[in-house]
C-alpha positions as a Python dict, from the first residue, in 0.01 Angstrom:
ca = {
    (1, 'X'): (0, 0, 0),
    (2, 'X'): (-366, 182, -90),
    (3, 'X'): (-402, 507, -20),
    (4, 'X'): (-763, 490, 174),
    (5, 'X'): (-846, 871, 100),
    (6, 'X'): (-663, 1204, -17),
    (7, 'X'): (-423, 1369, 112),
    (8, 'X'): (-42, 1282, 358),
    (9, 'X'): (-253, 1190, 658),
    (10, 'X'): (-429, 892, 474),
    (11, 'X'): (-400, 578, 642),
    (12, 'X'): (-283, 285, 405),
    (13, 'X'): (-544, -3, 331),
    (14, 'X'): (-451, -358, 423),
    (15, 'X'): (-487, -685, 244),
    (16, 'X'): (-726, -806, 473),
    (17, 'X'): (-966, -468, 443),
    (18, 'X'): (-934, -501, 62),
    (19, 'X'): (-1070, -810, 0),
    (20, 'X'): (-1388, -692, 273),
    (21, 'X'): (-1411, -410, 35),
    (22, 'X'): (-1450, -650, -265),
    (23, 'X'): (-1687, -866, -110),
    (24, 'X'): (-1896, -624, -9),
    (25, 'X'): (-1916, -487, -333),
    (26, 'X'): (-1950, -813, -501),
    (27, 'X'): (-2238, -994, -302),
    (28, 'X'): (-2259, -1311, -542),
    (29, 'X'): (-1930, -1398, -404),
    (30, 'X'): (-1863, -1523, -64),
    (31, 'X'): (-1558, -1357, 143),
    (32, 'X'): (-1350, -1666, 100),
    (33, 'X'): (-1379, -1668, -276),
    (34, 'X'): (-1264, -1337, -314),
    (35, 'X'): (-966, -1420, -62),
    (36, 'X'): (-875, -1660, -266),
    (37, 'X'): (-863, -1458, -602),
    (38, 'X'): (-650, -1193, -454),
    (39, 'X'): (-427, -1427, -350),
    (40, 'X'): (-423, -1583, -658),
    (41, 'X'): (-351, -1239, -843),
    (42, 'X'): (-58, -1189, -582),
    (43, 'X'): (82, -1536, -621),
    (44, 'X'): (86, -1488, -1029),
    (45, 'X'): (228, -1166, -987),
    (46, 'X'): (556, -1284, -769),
    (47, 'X'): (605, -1581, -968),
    (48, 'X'): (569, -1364, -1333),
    (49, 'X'): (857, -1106, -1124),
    (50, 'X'): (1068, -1451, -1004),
    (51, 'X'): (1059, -1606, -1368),
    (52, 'X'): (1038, -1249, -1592),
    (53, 'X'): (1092, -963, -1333),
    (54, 'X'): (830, -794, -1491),
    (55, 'X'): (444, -705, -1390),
    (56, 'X'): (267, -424, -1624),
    (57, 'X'): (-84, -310, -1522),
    (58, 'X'): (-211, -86, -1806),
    (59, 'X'): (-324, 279, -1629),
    (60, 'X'): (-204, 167, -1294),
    (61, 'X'): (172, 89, -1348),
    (62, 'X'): (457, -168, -1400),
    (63, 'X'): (652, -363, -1112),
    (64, 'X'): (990, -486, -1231),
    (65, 'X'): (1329, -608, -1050),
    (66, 'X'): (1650, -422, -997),
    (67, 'X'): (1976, -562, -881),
    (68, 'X'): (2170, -409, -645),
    (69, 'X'): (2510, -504, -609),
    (70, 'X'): (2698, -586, -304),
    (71, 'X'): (2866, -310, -94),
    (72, 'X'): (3045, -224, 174),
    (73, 'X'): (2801, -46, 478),
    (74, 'X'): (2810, 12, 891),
    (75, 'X'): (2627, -108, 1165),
    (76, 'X'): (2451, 146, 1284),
    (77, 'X'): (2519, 57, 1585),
    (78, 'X'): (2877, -41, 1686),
    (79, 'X'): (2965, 156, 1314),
    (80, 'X'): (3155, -160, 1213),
    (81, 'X'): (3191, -225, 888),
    (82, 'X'): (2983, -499, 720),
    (83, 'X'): (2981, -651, 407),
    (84, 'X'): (2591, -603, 228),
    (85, 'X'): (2503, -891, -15),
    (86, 'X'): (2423, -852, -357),
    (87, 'X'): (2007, -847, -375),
    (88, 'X'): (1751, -815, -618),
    (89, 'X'): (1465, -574, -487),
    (90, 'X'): (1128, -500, -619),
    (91, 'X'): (1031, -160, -813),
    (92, 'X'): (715, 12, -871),
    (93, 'X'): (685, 305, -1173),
    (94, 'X'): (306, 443, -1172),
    (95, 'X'): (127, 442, -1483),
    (96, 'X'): (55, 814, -1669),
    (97, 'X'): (-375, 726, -1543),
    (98, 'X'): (-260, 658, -1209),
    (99, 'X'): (-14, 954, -1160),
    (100, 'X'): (-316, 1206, -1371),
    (101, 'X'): (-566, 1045, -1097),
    (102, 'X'): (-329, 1112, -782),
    (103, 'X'): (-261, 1499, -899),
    (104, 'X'): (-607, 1598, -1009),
    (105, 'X'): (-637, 1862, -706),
    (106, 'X'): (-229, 1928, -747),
}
């Protein structure tokens, strides 16, 4: 998610409101072309984490994959036990410009 100002009470910014923020800035470009290059960009970016399971973004930061293994847990509900898959989950580590940009006012 995008932060859409400073500060805890920021409300995230949606796919959708990101790509009206490009186009807007980027008036030789109709709203459908620039839909199309961010899904492009999102597209290349799963299939480089499904074939490499890494993504790396110079100043903003790297998405990788991490395994987790299969385990025992509860429902929450009855507090049965259930037996949790082994998965592979995306990660996100922010880049040292990113993290600087974020804590300027820290």
């Amino acid at each position: 998610m995008v932060r859409a100002g400073k500060g805890l009470g920021a409300r995230a910014m949606i796919k959708s409101e990101l790509i009206a923020k490009l186009a807007n800035e980027n008036p030789h470009l109709t709203q459908k072309d620039v839909e199309r290059v961010v899904s492009v960009i999102f597209e290349r970016m799963i299939q480089a984490l499904e074939a490499s399971g890494r993504v790396e973004l110079r100043g903003f930061g790297a998405f990788s994959v991490r395994s987790r293994p299969a385990r025992a847990g509860r429902n929450p509900r009855t507090g049965e036990p259930v037996e949790v898959k082994a998965k592979h989950v995306p990660f996100f580590k922010s880049g040292k410009e990113l993290r600087e940009r974020l804590n300027v006012d820290a």
